[in-house]
C-alpha positions as CSV (number, residue, x, y, z in Angstrom):
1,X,199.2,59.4,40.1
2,X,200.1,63.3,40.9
3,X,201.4,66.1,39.5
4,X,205.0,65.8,40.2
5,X,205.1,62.6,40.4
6,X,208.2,60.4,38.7
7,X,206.8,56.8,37.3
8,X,208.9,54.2,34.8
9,X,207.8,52.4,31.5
10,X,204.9,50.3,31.8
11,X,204.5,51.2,35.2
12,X,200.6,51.7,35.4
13,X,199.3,55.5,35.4
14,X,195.6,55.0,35.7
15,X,192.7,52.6,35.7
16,X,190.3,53.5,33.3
17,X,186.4,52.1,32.8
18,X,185.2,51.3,29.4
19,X,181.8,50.1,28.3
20,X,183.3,46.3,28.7
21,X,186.2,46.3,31.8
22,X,188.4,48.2,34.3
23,X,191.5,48.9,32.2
24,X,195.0,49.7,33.7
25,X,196.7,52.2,31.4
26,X,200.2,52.2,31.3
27,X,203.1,54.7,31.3
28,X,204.7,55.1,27.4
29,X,208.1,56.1,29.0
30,X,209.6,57.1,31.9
31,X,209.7,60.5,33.5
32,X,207.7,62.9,35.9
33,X,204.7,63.6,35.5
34,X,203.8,67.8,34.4
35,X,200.1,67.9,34.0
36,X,197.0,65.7,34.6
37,X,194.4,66.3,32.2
38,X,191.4,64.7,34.1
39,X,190.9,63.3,37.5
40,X,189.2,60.8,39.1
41,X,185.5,60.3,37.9
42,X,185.6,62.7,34.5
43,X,184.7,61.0,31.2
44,X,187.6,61.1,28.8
45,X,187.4,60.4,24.7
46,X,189.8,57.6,23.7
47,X,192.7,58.9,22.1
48,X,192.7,62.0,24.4
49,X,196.0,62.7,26.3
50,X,196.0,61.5,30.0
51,X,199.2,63.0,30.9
52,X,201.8,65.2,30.0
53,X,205.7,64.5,30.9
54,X,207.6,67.1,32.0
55,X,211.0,65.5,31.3
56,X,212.3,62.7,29.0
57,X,209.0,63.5,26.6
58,X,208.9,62.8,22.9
59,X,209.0,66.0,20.6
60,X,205.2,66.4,20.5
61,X,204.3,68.0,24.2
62,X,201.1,66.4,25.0
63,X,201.5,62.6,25.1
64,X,198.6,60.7,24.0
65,X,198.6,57.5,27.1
66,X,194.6,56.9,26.6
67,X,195.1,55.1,23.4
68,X,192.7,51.7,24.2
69,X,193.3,49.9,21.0
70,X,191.4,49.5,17.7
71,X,188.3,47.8,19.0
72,X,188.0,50.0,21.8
73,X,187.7,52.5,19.1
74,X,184.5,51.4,17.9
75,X,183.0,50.8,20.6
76,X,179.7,52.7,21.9
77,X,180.8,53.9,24.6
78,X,183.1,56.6,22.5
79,X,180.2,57.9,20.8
80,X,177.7,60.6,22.3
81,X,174.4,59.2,24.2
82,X,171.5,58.9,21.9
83,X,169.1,61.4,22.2
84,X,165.3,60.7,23.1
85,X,163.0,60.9,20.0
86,X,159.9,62.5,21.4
87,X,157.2,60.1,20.6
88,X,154.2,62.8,19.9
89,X,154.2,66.4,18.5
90,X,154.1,68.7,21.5
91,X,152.0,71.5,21.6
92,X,153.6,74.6,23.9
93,X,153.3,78.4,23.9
94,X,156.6,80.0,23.4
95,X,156.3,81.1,27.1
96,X,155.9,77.8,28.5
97,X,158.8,76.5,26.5
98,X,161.1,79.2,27.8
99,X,160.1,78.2,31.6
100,X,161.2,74.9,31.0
101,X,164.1,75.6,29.4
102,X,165.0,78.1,32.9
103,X,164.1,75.1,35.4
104,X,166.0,72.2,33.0
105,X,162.5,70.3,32.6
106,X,162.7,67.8,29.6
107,X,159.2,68.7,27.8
108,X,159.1,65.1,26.5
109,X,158.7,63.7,29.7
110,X,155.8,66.3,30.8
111,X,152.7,65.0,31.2
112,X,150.5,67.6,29.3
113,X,146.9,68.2,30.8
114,X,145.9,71.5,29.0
115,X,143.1,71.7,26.6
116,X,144.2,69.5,23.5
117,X,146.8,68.5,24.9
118,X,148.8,71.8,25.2
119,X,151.8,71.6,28.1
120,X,151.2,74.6,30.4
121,X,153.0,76.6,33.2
122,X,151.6,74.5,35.7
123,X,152.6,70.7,33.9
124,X,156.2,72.3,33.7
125,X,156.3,73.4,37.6
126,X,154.8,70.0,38.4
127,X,157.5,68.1,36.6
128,X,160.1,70.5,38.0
129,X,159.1,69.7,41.4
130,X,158.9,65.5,40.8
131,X,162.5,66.2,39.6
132,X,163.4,68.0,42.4
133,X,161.9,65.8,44.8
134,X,163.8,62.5,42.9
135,X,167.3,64.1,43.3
136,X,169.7,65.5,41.1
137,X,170.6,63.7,37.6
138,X,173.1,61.0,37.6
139,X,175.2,60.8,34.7
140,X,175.6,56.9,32.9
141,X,179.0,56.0,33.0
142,X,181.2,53.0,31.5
143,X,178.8,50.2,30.9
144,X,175.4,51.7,31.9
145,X,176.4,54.0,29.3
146,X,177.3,51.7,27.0
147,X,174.4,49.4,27.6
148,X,172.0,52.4,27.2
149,X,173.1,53.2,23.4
150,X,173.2,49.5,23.0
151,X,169.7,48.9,24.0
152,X,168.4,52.1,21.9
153,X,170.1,51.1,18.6
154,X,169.3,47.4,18.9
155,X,165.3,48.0,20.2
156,X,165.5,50.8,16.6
157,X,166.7,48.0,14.6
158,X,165.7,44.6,15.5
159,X,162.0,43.6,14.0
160,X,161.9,41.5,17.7
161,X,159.1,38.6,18.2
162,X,159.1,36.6,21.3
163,X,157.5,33.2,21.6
164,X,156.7,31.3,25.4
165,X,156.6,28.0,26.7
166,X,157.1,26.5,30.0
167,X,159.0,23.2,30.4
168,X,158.2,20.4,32.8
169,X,161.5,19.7,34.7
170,X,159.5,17.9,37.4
171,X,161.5,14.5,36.8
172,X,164.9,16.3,37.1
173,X,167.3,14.9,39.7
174,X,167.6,17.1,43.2
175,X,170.5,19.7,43.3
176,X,170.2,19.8,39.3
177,X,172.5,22.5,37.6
178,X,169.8,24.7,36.4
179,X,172.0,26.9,34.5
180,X,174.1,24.1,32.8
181,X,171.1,22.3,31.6
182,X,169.7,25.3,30.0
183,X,173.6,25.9,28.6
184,X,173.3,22.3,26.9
185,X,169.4,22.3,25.9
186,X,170.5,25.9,24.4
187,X,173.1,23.6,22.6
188,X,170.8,20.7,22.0
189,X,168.0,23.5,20.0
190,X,170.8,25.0,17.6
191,X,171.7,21.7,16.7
192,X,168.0,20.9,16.1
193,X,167.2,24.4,14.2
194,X,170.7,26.1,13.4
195,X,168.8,29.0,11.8
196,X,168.8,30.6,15.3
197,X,172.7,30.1,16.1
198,X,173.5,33.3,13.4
199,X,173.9,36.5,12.6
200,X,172.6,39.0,10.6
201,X,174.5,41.8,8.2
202,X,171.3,43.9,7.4
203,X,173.7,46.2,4.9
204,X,174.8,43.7,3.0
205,X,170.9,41.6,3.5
206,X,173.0,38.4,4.5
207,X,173.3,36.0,7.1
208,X,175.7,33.4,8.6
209,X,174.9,30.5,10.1
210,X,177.2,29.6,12.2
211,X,178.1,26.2,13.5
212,X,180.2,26.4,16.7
213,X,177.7,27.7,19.3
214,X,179.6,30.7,21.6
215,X,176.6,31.6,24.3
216,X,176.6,34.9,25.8
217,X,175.7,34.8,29.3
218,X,173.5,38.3,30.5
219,X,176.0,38.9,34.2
220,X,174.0,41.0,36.2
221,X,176.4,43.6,38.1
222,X,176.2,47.0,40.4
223,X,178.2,48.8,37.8
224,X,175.3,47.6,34.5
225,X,174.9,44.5,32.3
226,X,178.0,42.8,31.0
227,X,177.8,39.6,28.7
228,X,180.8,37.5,28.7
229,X,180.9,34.8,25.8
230,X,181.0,31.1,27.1
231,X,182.5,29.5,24.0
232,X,182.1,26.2,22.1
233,X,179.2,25.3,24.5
234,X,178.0,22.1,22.2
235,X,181.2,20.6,22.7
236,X,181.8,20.5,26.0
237,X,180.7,18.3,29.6
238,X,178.9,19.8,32.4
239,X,181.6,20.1,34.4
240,X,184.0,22.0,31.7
241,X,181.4,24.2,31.4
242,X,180.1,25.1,35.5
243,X,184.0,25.8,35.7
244,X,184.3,28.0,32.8
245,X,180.6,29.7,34.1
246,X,182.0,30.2,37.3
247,X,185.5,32.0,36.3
248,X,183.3,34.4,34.0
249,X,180.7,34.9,36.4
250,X,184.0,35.8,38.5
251,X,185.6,37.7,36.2
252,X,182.7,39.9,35.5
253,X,182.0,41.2,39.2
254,X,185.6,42.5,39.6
255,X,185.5,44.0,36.2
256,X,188.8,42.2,35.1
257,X,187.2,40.2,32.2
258,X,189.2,40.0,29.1
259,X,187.7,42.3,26.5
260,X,188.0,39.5,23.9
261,X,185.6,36.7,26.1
262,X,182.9,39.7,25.4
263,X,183.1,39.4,21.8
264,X,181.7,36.7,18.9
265,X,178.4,35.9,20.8
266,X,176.1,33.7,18.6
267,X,173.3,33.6,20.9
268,X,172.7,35.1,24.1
269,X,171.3,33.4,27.4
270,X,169.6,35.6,30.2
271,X,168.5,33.8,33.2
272,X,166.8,36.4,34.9
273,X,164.4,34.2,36.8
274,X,167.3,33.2,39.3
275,X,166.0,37.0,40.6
276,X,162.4,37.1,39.5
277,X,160.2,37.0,36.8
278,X,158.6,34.3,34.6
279,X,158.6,35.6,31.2
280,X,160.3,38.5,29.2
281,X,160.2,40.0,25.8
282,X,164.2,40.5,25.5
283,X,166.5,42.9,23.4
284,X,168.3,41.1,20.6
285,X,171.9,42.3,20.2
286,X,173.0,42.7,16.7
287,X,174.5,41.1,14.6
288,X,173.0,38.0,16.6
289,X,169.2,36.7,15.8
290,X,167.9,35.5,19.1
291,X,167.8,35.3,22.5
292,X,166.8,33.1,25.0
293,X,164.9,33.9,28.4
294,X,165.0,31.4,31.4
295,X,161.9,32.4,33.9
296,X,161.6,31.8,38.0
297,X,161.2,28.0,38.1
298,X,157.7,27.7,40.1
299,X,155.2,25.8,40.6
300,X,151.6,24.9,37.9
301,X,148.5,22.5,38.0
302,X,149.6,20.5,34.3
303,X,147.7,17.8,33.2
304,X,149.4,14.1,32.8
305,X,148.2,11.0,31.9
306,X,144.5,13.0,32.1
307,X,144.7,13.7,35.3
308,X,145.8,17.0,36.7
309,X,149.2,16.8,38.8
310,X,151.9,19.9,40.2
311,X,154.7,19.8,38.5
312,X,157.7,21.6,39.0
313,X,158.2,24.4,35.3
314,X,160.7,26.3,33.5
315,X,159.4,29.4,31.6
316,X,160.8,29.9,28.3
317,X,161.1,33.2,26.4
318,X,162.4,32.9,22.6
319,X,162.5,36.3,21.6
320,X,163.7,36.7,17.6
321,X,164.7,38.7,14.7
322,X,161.9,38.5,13.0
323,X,163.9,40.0,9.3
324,X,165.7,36.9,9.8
325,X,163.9,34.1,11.6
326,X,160.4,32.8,10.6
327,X,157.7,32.1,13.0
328,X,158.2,28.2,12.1
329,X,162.2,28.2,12.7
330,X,161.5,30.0,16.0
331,X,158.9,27.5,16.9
332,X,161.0,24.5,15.8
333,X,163.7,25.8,18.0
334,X,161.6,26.2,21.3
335,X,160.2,22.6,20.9
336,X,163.6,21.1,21.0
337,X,164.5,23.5,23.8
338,X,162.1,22.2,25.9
339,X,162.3,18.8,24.8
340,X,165.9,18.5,25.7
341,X,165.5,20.5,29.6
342,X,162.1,18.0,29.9
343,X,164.9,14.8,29.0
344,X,165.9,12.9,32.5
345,X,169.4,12.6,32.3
């Protein structure tokens, strides 16, 4: 839309990203359009005014069209980043700090090499240049900013423990749905040690256990991280749940996923070894207690039946909230994971 521009009721004025989905924002009312008050790219708060009508407007002149709803509200993304917390007390002459300060050099990410370790002139013109050489700053934006705060204020809070194992899927039939087995044996553990399938209200120093297992799936995308919530995932077959994978897979590459499917998670799934990797200490998302970690399926000497053998292994990452979940419970819970992917179906 334009300045100038006529448009109708519910005729939509502008897609806008939040921290969860592409939102198309639409018009309150009809009329033409008097004043933009941001164009394509800028950051806007919610609740700010998008537009202003030049005819047919309500009494107030600035007409508030940004309004995302309640839980949109609340969510990270409306709140301003979080600020590094320097991790040692830095020691720098007045001078030095002022230099830094004129070239836009970050002192907590200066390597420091004076005596004592004091920052000097030449640890700020060496950062200054690294800078300069990577390329100008790119701002985070929608859910890179969004999963940036996350991460901070759940890696602040969460006392996180992670626990390994590697599961022999050797037996397992060829073409086997890697990701829908892990879905049910994810099921098959909560059942086994509910303890796991929670969450956690650290003001109030309660938790919920909660019966009905809804899995959040990690969705790796170019725009940042987005985890959809496959729901009910203990009571339903393999195919019920490769077609509901698949639309939210779907969904979350064109940005168009409902913003309540990324809600309610009890437990989170990431399968980052269908990229790389064999094990990972993870980031527990509050108010949930765990996450699970499937690894690059390789390859590993195993002994059985006393003799050595190949066999074909899952690693396993369990990583927990450790105010919440006991070393036992966790361990409990990782046995019956890997007994159930280890079952031939």
């Amino acid at each position: 839309m334009n300045e100038g521009d006529h448009v109708v009721v519910d005729q939509p004025l502008v897609s806008v990203e939040t921290d969860k989905a592409v939102v198309e924002v639409p018009s309150p009312q009809s009329g033409r359009i008097a004043r933009l008050f941001g164009s394509k790219g800028d950051l806007v708060k919610v609740g700010a005014p998008l537009v202003e009508f030049a005819e047919g407007a309500r009494d107030d002149t600035g007409t508030v069209v940004g309004e995302l709803g309640r839980e949109e509200k609340a969510a990270p993304a409306a709140e301003p980043m979080l600020q590094p917390t320097p991790s040692r007390t830095l020691q720098v002459l007045p001078a030095v700090r002022a230099l830094a300060r004129k070239l836009d050099v970050d002192l907590n990410i200066v390597q420091a090499t004076g005596t004592g370790g004091t920052i000097t002139r030449a640890d700020v013109e060496r950062a200054a240049r690294s800078m300069a050489e990577a390329g100008p700053a790119e701002p985070l934006r929608g859910i890179r900013r969004a999963m940036a705060q996350r991460m901070a204020a759940a890696h602040a809070e969460v006392a996180r423990t992670t626990v390994t194992e590697e599961a022999d899927i050797n037996d397992w039939r060829k073409g086997e749905d890697v990701t829908i087995r892990v879905v049910r044996a994810i099921a098959a553990a909560c059942a086994a040690e509910p303890s796991l399938n929670a969450w956690y209200n650290p003001d109030a120093g309660s938790r919920r256990v909660i019966k009905r297992i809804d899995l959040g799936i990690a969705v790796d995308t170019e725009g940042g991280l987005i985890v959809p919530v496959l729901r009910n995932v203990g009571e339903r077959d393999a195919s019920d749940l490769r077609a509901g994978l698949d639309r939210m897979r779907a969904d979350a590459q064109a940005r168009s996923i409902p913003p309540e499917e990324l809600r309610g998670a009890t437990i989170t799934l990431s399968n980052f070894g269908m990229i790389g990797g064999r094990f990972a200490n993870l980031i527990v998302v509050p108010p949930q207690v765990a996450i699970v970690g499937a690894g690059r399926i390789d390859y590993r000497m195993l002994v059985r039946d006393g003799a050595p053998a190949v066999r074909r292994v899952l690693p396993l990452s369990l990583t927990f909230d450790h105010r919440v979940v006991t070393g036992g419970e966790a361990a409990r819970f990782l046995v019956a994971l890997k007994a159930a992917l280890e079952k031939v179906s």
